[in-house]
Each structure stands twice: as C-alpha cells, then as structure tokens.
C-alpha positions as CSV (number, residue, x, y, z in Angstrom):
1,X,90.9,-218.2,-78.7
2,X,92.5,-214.8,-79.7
3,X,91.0,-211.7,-78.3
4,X,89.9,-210.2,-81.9
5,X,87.9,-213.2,-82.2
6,X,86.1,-213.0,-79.6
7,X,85.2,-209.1,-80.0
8,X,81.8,-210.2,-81.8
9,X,80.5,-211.8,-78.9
10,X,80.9,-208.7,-77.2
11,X,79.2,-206.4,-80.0
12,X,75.5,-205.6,-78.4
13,X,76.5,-206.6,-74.6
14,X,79.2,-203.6,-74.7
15,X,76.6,-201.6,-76.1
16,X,74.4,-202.5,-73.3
17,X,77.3,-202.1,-70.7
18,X,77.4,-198.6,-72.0
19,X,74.2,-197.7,-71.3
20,X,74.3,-199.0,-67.6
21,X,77.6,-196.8,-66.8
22,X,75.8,-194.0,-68.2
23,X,73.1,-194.5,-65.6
24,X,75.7,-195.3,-63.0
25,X,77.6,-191.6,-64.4
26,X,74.4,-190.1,-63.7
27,X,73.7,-190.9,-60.2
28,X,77.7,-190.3,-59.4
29,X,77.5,-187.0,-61.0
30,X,74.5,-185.3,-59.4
31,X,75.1,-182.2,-58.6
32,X,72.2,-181.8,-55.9
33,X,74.4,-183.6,-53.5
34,X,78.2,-183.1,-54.4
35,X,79.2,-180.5,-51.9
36,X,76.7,-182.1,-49.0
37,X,77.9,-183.5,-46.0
38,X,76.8,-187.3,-46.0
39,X,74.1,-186.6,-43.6
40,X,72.6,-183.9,-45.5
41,X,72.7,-185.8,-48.3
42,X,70.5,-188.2,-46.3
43,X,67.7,-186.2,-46.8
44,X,67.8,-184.6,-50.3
45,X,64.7,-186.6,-51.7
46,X,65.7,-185.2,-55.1
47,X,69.1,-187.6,-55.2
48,X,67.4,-190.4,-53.7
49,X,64.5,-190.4,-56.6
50,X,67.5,-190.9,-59.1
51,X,68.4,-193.6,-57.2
52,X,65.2,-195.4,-56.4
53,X,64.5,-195.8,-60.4
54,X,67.5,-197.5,-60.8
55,X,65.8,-200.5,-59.1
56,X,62.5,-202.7,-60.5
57,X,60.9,-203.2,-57.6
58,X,57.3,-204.0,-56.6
59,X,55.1,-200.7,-55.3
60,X,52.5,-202.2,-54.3
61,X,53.9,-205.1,-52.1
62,X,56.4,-202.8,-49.8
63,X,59.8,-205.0,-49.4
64,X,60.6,-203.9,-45.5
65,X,62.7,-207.3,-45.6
66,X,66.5,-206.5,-47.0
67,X,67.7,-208.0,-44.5
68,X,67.3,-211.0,-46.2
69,X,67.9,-210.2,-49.6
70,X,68.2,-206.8,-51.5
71,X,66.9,-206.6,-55.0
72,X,69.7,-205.5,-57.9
73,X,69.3,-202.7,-59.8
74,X,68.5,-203.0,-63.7
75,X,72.0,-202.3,-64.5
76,X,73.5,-205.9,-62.9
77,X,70.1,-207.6,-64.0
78,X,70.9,-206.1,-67.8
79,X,74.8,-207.7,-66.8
80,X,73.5,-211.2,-65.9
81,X,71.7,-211.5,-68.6
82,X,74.3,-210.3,-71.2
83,X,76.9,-213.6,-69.6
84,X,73.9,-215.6,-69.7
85,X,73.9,-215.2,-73.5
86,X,77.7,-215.5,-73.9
87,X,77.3,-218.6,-71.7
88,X,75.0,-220.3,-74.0
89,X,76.6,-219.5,-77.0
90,X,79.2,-222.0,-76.0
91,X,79.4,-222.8,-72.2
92,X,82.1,-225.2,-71.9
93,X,84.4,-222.7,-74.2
94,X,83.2,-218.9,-73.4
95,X,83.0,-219.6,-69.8
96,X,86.8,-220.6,-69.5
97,X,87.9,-218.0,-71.9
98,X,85.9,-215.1,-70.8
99,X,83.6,-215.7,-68.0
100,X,86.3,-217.5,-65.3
101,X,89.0,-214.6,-65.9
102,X,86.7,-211.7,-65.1
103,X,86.5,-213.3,-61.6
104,X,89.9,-212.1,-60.6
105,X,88.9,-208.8,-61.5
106,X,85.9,-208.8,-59.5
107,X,88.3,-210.3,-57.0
108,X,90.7,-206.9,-57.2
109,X,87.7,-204.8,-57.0
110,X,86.0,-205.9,-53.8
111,X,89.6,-206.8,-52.4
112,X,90.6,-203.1,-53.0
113,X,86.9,-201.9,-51.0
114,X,87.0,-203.7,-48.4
115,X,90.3,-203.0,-47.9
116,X,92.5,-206.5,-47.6
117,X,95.0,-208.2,-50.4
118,X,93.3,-210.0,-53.4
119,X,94.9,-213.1,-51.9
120,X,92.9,-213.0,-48.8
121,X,89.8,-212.5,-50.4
122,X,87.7,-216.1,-51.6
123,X,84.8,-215.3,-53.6
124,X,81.8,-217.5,-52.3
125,X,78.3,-218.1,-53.0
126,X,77.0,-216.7,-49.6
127,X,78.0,-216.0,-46.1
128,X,77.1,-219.0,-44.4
129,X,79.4,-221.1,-47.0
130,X,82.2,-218.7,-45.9
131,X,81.9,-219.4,-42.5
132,X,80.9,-222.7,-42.3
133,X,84.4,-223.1,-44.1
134,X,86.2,-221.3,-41.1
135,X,84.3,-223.5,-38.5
136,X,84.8,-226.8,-40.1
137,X,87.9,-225.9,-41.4
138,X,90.1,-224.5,-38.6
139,X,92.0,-226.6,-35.9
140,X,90.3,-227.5,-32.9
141,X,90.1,-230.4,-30.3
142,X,87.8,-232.4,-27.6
143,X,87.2,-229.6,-24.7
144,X,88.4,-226.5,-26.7
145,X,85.7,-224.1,-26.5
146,X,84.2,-221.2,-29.0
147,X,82.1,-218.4,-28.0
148,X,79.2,-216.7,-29.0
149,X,75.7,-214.7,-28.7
150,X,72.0,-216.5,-27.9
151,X,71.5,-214.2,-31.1
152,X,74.0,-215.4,-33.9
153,X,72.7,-216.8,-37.3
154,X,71.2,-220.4,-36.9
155,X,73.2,-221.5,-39.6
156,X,76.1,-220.7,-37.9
157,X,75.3,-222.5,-34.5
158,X,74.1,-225.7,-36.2
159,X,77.7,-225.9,-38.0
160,X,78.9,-225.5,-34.7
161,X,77.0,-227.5,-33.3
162,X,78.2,-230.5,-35.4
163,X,81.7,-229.6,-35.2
164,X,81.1,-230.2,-31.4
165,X,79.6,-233.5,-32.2
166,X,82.2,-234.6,-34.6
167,X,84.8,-233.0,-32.5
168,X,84.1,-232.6,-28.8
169,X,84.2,-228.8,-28.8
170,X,82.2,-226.7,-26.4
171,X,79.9,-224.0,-27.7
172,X,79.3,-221.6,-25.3
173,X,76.7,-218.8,-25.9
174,X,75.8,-215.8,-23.5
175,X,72.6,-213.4,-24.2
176,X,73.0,-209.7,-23.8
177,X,70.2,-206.9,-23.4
178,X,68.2,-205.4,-26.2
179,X,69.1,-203.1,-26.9
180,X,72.7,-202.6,-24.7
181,X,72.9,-198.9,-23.4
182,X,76.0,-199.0,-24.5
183,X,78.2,-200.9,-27.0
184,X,80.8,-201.2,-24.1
185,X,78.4,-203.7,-22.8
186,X,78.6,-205.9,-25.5
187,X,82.9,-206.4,-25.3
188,X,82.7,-206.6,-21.9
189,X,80.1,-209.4,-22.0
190,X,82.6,-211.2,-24.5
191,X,85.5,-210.6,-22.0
192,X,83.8,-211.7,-19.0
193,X,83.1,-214.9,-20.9
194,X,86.3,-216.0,-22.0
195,X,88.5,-218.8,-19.9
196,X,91.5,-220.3,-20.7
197,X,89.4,-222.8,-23.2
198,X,88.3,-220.5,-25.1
199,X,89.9,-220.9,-28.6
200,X,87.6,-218.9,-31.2
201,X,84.8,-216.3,-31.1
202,X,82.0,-216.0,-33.5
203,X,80.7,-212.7,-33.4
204,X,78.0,-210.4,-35.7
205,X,78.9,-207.2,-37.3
206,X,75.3,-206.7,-37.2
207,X,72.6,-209.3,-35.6
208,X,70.1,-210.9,-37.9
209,X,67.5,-209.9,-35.2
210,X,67.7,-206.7,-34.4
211,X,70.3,-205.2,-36.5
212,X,72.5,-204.5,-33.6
213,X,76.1,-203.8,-34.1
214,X,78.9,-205.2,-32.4
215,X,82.5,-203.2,-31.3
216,X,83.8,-205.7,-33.4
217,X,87.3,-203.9,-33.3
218,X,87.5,-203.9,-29.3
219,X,86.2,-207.5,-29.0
220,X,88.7,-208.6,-32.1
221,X,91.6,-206.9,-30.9
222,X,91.0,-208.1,-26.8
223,X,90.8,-212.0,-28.7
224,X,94.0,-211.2,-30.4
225,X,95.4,-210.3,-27.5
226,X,94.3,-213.6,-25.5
227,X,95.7,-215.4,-28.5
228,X,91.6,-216.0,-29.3
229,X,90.8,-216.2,-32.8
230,X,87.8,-213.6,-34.3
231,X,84.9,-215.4,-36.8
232,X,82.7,-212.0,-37.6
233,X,79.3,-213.0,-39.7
234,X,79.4,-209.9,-41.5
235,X,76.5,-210.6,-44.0
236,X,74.9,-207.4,-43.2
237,X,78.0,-205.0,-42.3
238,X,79.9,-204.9,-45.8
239,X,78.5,-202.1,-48.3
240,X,76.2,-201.1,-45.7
241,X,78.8,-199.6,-42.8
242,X,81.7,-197.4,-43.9
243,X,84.4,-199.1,-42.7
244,X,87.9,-201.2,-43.7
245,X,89.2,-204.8,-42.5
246,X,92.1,-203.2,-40.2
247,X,89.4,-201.5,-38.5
248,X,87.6,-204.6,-37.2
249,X,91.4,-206.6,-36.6
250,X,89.7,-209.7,-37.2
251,X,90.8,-212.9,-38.4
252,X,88.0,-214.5,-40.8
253,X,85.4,-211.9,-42.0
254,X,82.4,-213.7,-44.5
255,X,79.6,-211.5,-45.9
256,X,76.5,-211.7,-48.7
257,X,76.9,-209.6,-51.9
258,X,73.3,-210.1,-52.6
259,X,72.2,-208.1,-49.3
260,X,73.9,-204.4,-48.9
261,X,76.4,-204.2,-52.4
262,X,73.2,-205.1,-54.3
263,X,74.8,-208.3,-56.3
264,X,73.4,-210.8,-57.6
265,X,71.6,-213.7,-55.1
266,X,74.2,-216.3,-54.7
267,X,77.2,-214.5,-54.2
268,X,79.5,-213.6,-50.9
269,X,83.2,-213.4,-50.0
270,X,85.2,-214.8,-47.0
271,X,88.6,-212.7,-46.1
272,X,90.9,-214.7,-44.3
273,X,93.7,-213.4,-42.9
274,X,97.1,-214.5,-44.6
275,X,98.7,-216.3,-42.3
276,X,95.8,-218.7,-41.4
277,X,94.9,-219.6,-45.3
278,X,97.3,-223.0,-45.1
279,X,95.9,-223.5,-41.4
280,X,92.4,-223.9,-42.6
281,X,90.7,-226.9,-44.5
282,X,88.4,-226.1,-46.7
283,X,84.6,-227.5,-47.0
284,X,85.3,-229.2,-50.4
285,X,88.7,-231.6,-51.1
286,X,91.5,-229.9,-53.1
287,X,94.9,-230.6,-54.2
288,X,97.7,-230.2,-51.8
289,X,99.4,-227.7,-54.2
290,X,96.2,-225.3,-53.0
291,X,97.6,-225.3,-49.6
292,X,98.5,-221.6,-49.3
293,X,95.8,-220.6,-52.2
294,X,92.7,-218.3,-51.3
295,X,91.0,-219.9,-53.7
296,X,90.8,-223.4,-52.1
297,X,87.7,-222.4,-50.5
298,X,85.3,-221.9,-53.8
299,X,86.1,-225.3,-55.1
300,X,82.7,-225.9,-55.2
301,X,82.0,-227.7,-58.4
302,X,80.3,-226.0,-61.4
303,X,78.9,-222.6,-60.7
304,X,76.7,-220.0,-63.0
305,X,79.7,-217.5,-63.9
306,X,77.2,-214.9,-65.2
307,X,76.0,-214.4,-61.2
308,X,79.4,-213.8,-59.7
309,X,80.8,-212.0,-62.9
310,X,78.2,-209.2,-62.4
311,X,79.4,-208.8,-59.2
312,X,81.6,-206.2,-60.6
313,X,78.8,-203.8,-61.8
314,X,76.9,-203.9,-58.4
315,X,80.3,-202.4,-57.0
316,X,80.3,-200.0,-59.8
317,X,76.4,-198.8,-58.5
318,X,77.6,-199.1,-54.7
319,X,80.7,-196.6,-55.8
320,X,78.7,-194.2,-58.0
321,X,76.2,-193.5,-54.7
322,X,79.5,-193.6,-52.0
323,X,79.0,-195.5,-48.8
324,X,79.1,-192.6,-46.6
325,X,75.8,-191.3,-47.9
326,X,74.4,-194.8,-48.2
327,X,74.8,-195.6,-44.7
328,X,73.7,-192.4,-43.4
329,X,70.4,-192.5,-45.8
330,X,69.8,-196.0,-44.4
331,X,69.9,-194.4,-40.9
332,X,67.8,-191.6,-41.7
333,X,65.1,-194.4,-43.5
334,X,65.2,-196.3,-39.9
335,X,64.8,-193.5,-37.7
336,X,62.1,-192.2,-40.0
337,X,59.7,-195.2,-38.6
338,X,61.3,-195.5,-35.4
339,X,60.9,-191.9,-34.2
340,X,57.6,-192.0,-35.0
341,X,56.7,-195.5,-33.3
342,X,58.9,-195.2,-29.9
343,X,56.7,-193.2,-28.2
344,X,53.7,-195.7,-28.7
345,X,52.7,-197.1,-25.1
346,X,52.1,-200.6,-27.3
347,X,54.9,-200.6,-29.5
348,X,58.3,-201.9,-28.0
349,X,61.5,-200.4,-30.4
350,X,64.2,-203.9,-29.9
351,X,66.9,-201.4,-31.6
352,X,69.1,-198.7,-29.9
353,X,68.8,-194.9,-30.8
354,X,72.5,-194.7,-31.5
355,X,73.9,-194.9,-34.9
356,X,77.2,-196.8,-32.7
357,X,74.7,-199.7,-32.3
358,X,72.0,-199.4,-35.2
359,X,72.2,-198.7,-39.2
360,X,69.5,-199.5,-41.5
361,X,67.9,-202.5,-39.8
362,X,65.4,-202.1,-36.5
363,X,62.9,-204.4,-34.9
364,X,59.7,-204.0,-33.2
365,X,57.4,-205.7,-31.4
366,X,53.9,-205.0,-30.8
367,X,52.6,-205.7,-27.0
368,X,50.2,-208.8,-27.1
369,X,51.1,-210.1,-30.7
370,X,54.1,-213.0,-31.5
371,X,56.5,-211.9,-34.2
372,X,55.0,-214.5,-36.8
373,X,51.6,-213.1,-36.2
374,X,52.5,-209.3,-36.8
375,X,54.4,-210.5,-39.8
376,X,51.5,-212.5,-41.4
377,X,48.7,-209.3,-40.5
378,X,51.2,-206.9,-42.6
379,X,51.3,-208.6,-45.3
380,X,47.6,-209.9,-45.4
381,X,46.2,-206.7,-44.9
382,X,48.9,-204.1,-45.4
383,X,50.7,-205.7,-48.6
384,X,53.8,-205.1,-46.1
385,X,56.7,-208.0,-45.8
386,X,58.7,-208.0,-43.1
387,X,60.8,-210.9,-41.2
388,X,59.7,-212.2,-38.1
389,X,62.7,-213.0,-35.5
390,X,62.1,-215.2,-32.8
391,X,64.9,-216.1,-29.4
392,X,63.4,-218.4,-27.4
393,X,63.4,-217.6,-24.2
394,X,64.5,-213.8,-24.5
395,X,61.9,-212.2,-27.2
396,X,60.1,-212.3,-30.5
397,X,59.7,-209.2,-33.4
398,X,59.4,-208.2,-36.6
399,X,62.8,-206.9,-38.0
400,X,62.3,-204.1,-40.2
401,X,65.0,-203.0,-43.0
402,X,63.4,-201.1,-46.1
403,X,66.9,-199.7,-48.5
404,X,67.9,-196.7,-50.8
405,X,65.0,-197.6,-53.1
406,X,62.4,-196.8,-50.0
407,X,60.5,-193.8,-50.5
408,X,59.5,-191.6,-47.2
409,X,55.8,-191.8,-47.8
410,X,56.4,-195.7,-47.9
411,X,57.8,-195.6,-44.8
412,X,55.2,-193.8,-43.1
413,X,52.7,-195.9,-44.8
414,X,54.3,-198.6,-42.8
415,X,54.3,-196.6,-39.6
416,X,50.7,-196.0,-40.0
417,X,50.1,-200.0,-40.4
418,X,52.1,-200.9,-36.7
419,X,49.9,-197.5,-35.4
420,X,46.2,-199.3,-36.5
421,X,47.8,-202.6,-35.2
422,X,48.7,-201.2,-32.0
423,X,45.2,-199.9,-31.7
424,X,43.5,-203.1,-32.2
C-alpha cells in the first residue's frame, strides 16, 4: 500500500497525537523548574501538579505499589487506543504495513536512552521473558555453577532452577544484610562467593524487596574480569536511575517498560551484548538465518502491536520530565515517609538512608505484624495498597513505592496509617 493511501487512516489519530505532544510540550517547557538543579526541582510542588494530571489514577484507593506496575499517562492510553482502531480496520494488512515498522523506531528510541546499538536491543513483553531467554538460552554444563542473592525475583530462580534440573547446573545463592552499611558490602559478598565454577551471575539493579540497589558496575566489571558472565534483572532500574549500559559493564541487561518509563503493561526489552547474540538460544525456535539477529528473541507468535507501538510515546513523557529530576523526585517521595517513620520504636525501615543504595522504592515492617497482614489492614481500612515481600528465613514487609503522580499529603496520609498501626 502507498503511503498517500494510507494518510486517511491517520486523519483523527494525528489529530489526537497532536494534542498529546502538546501536553508533553507543556510539562517539558515549564518554566518553574528550567534553571533548577534536579534536586530542587524535587520539591517544586508547582511542576509536580502538571505532572500528576497527566495520569488517571484512582484518589481514593492510594497506589503505594509501582513496583509492580506503574499506571500510563492519558497520552500513551489515547496512543493505544488510536492502533487499536487502525488494527481493526484491517488487522492482518495495517498491522504489517504500519503497525510492525513503527517497532524499529521504538527500537532506535529506547536503544539511543539506554545507551547501547539498536542491534543489541530485543523488544520483549516483560523482564522475566528477557531473562528467562538468557538463562535458558546461554551455554552451560553438569557442575557449572551461577550465582545469586536469597533476594532475586522468584521467577528468575525457578528458571534457574529448571535449567539445573534439565542441565546439572548449580545455583548458588548467598543472603546479605538489610539494609548493607555500605554498597561495598554487596560486591564483596559476590567476590567472596565466586570459585572457579562459577560461570554466570544473576544480580538486581534494584531488589523486588526492598528496593535496594546493587554496584552493578563493580560486581559486572570484577565478573568480566574472572571471565564471569553478568545477568542484571533490571525491571526496576531503567527510566527510574539516571544511568547508561557502559556504566553497569554488563553482559545481558532485561527490564519492564510498564514499571518506571510508564509504557504500556506487557512490554520490556533485553540488551545483549553483541558478541553473545549468536551464543545464545532463544526461548522460541527460529530459523538459522536469525543466528546473529537481535530479534530472534521476540519470536513469540502473534502479539497486540498497538501495546508495544505506544511504547514510543511513554519515552516521549519520560523525556519531556528528564530522568534526573524524576529520580531525584522519587527519592524525595521515599524519604518523605521514611523520615517520618524511622524514628518509630515499632516501625523497622528494611531500606538504607543513602540514595547509593535506595531510589523510589522502601520497605517497612511493623514489629509484631507479618508483611501479608500489614498489607491486608491498609487496604481494608486505609484504602492503601502496598506489596507484601516475604524471605523465608531472613524477614517479611510491606514494600512501599508511590511515583511522580503521588501527592505529599498522600504520602503523609500513608505515614499516618503505619503511625495508628504501630500504636495498636
């Protein structure tokens, strides 16, 4: 089909389109933080209203629970369902000719912000199909061993744990304090668990527990090094740190577009680093002529274009804000709670006080309650939904990650609920 036939389609989405970028413009624009530093734009509440009514969120049932999934703003709900309307006009024909091409746009984009080549860069559907790709996928035998944390994804250790079943591979985990004093404490604690078996690490950007974040660089570079390879789960570091691939020197890197860059739910990309693309199998079969292609790893049958192609226009509303001043407003949101709750005697803080080791996400626990049971009281009586995290053996909490939509009084609001808690 020849592009001036297809401009009708287009008529009233573009028009829509328009009105979202004008929003985006708007936010980007705002002169009330332009010549702030990112930390004092942290706390300019004027901004940060622009920015909350970009979203359609419930008020009255707080969402402390991110971590998990972060809502989209109206301008990527107003993009999915534009390509949900050129979809069924004619699925089998629009998606091919304008749906599927948009993808290796939305590749460039998120290629070019997280800092790698377009041809390291698969787009997937989450992060655990990323990874389990990588684990599944890359060469191991009987006895070799890969290391982790007591506090990695379970996802992640059950795909493991079949590979070691399948396979004969060892999976070694070691638990570490929390919070560390330190972050040196972390690498070292990888270090001092490496032999001569060890063949791949798995290790978090940020823990799905307590938020904590890993020196992924340190511990990355140290596995190159040893000839080690480096898995990071970095479903909660991407569009929520400020930071670029070379700096973490990892291998495979996989991450959730539906958490921190605000996509639609159901998207993710995996990075792999060039050389190891033709090394890896992928989860799904594929010709051999895909060898060397980055895209061997999203053959995974039919999938609903209009999710990953408004991808794009969550990027756009993660650009117009900057990631400096999001990650330092998610800090600020954290510490808001946190400074307020440490100095309970009943309250125990799980997180560290050091933006090395924490962003947005923290974790409490409340002396003589399980994690499930301060989880199910919140939202009962406090219309407040949280997560409740549980490591056998080591502790249980509530992990607590409101976003850039979170007002300050809804925070306190939620301090004041863990306060009356506490008291009873």
């Amino acid at each position: 089909m020849k592009r001036r036939e297809l401009m009708p389609i287009f008529g009233s989405a573009l028009a829509l389109s328009a009105n979202a970028q004008e929003r985006v413009n708007s936010v980007a624009a705002s002169p009330s933080v332009a010549t702030l530093s990112a930390e004092q734009a942290a706390t300019n509440e004027d901004f940060w209203f622009q920015v909350r009514h970009a979203f359609t969120v419930e008020r009255n049932f707080l969402n402390f629970n991110n971590g998990s999934l972060c809502p989209a703003p109206k301008l990527v709900q107003e993009a999915m369902d534009r390509h949900w309307t050129i979809t069924n006009m004619h699925p089998s024909m629009y998606v091919d000719d304008l749906l599927m091409p948009q993808m290796e746009v939305v590749r460039q984009d998120l290629a070019s912000e997280f800092g790698c080549d377009a041809e390291e860069l698969a787009i997937t559907r989450n992060t655990s199909e990323g990874l389990h790709n990588v684990i599944q996928g890359i060469p191991l035998k009987s006895g070799d061993e890969v290391l982790t944390t007591t506090q990695d994804y379970p996802s992640m250790l059950a795909s493991l744990g079949q590979r070691a079943r399948r396979d004969g591979i060892v999976l070694k985990q070691f638990a570490f304090p929390t919070p560390p004093k330190d972050p040196s404490v972390l690498s070292e604690l990888f270090v001092r668990n490496f032999t001569p078996k060890t063949r791949a690490i798995l290790v978090s950007h940020l823990t799905f527990t307590t938020g904590q974040i890993f020196p992924i660089a340190e511990i990355c570079r140290e596995a190159r090094r040893r000839g080690i390879l480096s898995i990071v789960d970095g479903a909660h570091g991407f569009a929520h740190l400020d930071f670029k691939v070379k700096d973490t020197d990892c291998d495979f890197y996989a991450t959730s577009l539906h958490k921190w860059l605000f996509a639609p739910v159901g998207t993710g990309f995996l990075y792999v680093r060039r050389e190891w693309i033709p090394k890896v199998w992928p989860l799904m079969g594929t010709p051999e002529s895909m060898t060397n292609n980055i895209r061997k790893f999203e053959y995974v049958g039919t999938q609903p274009m209009p999710m990953r192609t408004a991808i794009g226009e969550g990027l756009s509303f993660h650009r117009s804000i900057g990631i400096a001043r999001k990650e330092a407003r998610l800090r600020y949101l954290r510490k808001r709670w946190e400074d307020r709750l440490r100095t309970n005697p009943r309250v125990i803080v799980r997180n560290a006080d050091d933006p090395r080791q924490s962003g947005a996400i923290g974790a409490l626990t409340v002396k003589g309650m399980s994690g499930p049971m301060l989880t199910e009281t919140l939202e009962k009586k406090y219309r407040i939904h949280t997560r409740a995290r549980v490591i056998p053996g080591e502790f249980e909490c509530i992990r607590i990650t409101p976003n850039l939509y979170t007002s300050l009084d809804e925070i306190d609001r939620f301090s004041r609920a863990i306060e009356e808690i506490a008291k009873g």
